[in-house]
N, C-alpha and C positions, 0 to 999 in steps of 0.2 A: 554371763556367769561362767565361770574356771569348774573342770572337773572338780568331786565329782557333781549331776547334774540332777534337777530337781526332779524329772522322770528319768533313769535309768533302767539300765539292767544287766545281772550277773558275768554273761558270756556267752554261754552252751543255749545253742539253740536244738530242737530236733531235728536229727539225718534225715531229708528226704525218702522215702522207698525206694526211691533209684539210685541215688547214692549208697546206702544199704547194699543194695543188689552189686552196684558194682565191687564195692568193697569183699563182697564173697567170691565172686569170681576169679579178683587179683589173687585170694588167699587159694584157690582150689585150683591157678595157673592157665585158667579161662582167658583171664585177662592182662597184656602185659603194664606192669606199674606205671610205665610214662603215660601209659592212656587214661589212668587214675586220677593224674595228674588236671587232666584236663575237664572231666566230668564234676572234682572238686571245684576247679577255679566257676564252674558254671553256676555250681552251688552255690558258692559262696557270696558271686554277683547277686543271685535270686537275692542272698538273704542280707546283703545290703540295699539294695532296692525296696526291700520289703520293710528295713528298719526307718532307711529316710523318710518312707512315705508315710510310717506312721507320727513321723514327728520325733523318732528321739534324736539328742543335740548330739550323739556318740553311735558308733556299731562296733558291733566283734564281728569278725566270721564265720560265730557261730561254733568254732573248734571244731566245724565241720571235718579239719585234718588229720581231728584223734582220734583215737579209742579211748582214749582214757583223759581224765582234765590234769591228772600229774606225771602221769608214765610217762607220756608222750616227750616228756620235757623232761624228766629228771633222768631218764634212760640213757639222754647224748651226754651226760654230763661225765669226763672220764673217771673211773672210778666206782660206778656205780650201775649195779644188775638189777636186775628184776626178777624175782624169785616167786616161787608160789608161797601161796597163804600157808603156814605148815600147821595151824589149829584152829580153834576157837576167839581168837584176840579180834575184837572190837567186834564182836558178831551182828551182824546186821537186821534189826526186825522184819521179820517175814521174810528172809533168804536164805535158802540156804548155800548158793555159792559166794566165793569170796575174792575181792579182790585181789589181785600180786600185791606184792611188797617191794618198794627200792629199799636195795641194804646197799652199804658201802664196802666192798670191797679190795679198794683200792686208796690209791692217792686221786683227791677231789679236784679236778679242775674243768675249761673249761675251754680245749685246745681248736676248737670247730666253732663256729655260730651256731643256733641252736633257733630254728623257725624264721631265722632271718626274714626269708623271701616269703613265706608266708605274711608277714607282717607288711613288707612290702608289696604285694598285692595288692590286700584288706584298704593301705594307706592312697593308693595311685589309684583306685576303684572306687574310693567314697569323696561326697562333697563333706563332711561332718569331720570329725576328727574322729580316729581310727585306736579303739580302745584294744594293747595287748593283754592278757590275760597268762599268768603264769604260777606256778605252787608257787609257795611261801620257801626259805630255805629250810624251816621246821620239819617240811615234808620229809626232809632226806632223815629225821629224827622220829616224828611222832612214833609212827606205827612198830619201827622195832626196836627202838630204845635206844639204850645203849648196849643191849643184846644183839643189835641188828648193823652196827659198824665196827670192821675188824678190828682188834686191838694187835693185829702184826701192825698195819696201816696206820693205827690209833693211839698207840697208849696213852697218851693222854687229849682230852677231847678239846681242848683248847686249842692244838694245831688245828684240829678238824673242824671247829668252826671255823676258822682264820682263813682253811683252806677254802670252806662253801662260801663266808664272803669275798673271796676273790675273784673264783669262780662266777659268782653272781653278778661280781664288778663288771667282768668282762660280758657277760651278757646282755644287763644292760643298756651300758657304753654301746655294745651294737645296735639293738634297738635306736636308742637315740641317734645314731649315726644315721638312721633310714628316716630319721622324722618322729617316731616314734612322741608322744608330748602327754602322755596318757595312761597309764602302768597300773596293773592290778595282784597284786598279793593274794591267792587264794590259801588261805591257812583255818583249816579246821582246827587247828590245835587249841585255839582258842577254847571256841566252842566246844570243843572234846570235854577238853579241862575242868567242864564247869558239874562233870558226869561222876560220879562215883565209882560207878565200875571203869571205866576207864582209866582214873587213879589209880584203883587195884592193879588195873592190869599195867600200867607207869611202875609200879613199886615191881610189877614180878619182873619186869624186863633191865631192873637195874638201876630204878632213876627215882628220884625226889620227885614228886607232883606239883606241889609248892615252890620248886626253886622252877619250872619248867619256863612256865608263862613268862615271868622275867628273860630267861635266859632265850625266850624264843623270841623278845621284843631287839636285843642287843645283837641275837643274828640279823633282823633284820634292816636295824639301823646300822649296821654294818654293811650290808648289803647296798647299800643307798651311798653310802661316801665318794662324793664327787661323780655323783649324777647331774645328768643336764640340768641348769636352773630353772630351766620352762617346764620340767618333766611332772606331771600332777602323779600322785601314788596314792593309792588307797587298798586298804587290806579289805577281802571279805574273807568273813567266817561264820559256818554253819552247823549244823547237828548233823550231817551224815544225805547224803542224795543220792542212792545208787538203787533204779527201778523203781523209784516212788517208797523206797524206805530211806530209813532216817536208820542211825548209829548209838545216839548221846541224845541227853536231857538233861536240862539245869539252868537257872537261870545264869546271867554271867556275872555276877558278883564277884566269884573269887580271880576272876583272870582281868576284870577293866581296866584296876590302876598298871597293869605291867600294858599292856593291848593298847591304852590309849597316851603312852608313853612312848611309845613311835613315831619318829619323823617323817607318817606321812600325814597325807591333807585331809581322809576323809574315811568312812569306817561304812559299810555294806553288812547289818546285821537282821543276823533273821528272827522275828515276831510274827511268824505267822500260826502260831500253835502257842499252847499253855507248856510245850518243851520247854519253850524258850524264857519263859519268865516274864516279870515286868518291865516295865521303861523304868524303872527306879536307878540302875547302874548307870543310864546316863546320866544322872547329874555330875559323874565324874567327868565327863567329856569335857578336854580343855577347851576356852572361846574361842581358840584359831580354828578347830577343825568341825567337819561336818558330819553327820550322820545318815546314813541312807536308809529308810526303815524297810525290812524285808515283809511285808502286810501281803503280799499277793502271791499264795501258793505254787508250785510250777508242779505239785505233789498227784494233784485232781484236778479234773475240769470242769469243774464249777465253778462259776465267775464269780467272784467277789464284786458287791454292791456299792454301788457310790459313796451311799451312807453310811456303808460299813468301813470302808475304807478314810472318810473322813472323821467318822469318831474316832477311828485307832489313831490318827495322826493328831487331831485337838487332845486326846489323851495322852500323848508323847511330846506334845507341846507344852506341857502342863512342869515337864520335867527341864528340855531342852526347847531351848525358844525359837520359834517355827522358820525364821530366817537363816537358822543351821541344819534344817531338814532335808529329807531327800524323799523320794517313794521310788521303788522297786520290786519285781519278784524276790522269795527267800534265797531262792538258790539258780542255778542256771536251769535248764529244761530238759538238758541232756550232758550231765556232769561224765558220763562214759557212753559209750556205742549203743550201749542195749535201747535208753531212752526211759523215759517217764509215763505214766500210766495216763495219757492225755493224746489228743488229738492234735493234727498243724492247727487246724483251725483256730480250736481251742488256748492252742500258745501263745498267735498271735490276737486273738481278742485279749488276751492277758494283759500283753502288752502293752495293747490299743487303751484298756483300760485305766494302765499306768500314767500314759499319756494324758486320758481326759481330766483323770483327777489331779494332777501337777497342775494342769493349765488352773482349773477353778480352785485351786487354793492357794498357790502361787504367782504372782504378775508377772515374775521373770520366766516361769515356766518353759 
């Protein structure tokens, strides 16, 4: 079976304590960066090792490299800074710090690689195929609008996408250059979209909420033109993962037909909460692509039950027909540095659990 795969999972695994540790050291000049280097790559072995053996057909890294699952990425991209949160916008249930923000300040392109060797690692270290994991180009839009990219740089935003799909071409294209066969879209926008107050907050920053989701479908199949032919893509999007809160609630009714109007091959959505609504929006799922159902929390540590896990998928079978199914956790485990309110242990029984249940309701599992 071709990504994506009937057990999967999001990306983000949690930072070892040692890793942690080292990572404070570099920052307080304890420790120098190329030694960082290397404590990473050990990590990162660990948590491929750790993914083959439980059975899945794909690994990440774990993004053991970031702090952040967009910064990290949208940072090298020329043109664009990382600013502080400067209010209230998208406030986070039960936090009160808030993430930076990428705004555009410049012309967008994409003059450096961007994780390159990272990915080359990940790939020369696993027997499985080697899943990259990167933001959506929305990212460089959601959070501050069109409030949040210059209009010296901008006046009109039509260059500026033009620019981020170009940008993204070249990025890519690199990836694929190292092997790469495997390509992930992380785009909350979606997801976001489907929230009210997040429309509100869409209309204060300058922007139509209703033309969004379209116009975030056309960056990203933009973004895709003249991709490797072997290259599998799939978007995940979710309601918000930072510390074991969430952002956004709503079912995704209003963003499917733009969302699943994308030329990629498979869709990572998360149902693990009454946030997210019902399976009813997949009946729009066109018959080429697949669905990966996000059923297994990375939120808490409590293990989701076999049985439970099977009824959520015969109930989403009912919608979309179980040989375009997937099973997955909702979100990654550690979408930024801080981590999720769960244990290693705990993550990987998650996991493991992922695995058993794919095998007994899937044969290709």
């Amino acid at each position: 079976m071709n990504a994506p795969y009937r057990a999967d999972h999001v990306g983000s695994l949690l930072r070892p304590a040692w890793l942690t540790q080292a990572r404070s050291l570099v920052r307080s000049g304890e420790m120098h960066p190329g030694d960082l280097v290397h404590i990473e790559d050990r990590a990162v072995l660990d948590a491929i090792h750790r993914q083959q053996n439980l059975g899945l057909r794909s690994v990440t890294d774990g993004e053991y490299r970031r702090e952040w699952w967009h910064l990290d990425f949208l940072s090298q991209l020329d043109g664009v800074t990382v600013t502080p949160n400067p209010g209230e916008k998208f406030k986070i249930e039960g936090q009160s710090e808030q993430p930076p923000i990428a705004t555009v300040t410049g012309k967008v392109s994409c003059s450096t690689p961007i994780m390159k060797l990272d990915f080359a690692f990940l790939d020369t270290m696993s027997q499985v195929p080697a899943k990259m994991t990167i933001p959506s180009p929305s990212m460089l839009h959601l959070r501050g609008g069109r409030a949040g990219i210059s209009r010296e740089a901008y006046p009109d935003l039509e260059e500026f996408w033009a620019d981020v799909a170009a940008a993204y071409r070249i990025a890519i294209a690199n990836y694929a250059e190292m092997g790469c066969r495997y390509l992930q879209f992380d785009d909350v926008s979606f997801a976001y979209l489907c929230d009210p107050k997040i429309r509100a907050n869409c209309r204060a920053n300058g922007d139509d909420p209703d033309a969004l989701p379209m116009m975030y479908a056309r960056a990203i199949d933009a973004a895709l033109v003249g991709k490797h032919p072997d290259m599998r893509v799939t978007i995940h999007t979710c309601r918000g993962n930072f510390k074991s809160a969430w952002v956004a609630e709503g079912g995704y009714a209003p963003v499917v037909d733009a969302m699943f109007s994308t030329q990629v091959d498979g869709f990572f959505m998360e149902f693990d909460s009454e946030r997210a609504g019902s399976f009813e929006p997949l009946r729009a799922l066109p018959a080429d692509k697949q669905v990966v159902l996000g059923l297994v929390t990375t939120k808490v540590g409590e293990l989701e039950s076999k049985d439970f896990l099977k009824r959520r998928i015969d109930e989403a079978a009912r919608v979309v027909p179980l040989d375009r199914l997937g099973l997955s956790p909702q979100c990654g485990f550690s979408s930024t540095h801080h981590g999720n309110a769960l244990t290693e242990d705990e993550q990987w029984r998650k996991l493991e659990r992922v695995v058993e249940v794919a095998r007994e309701v899937w044969p290709d599992a």
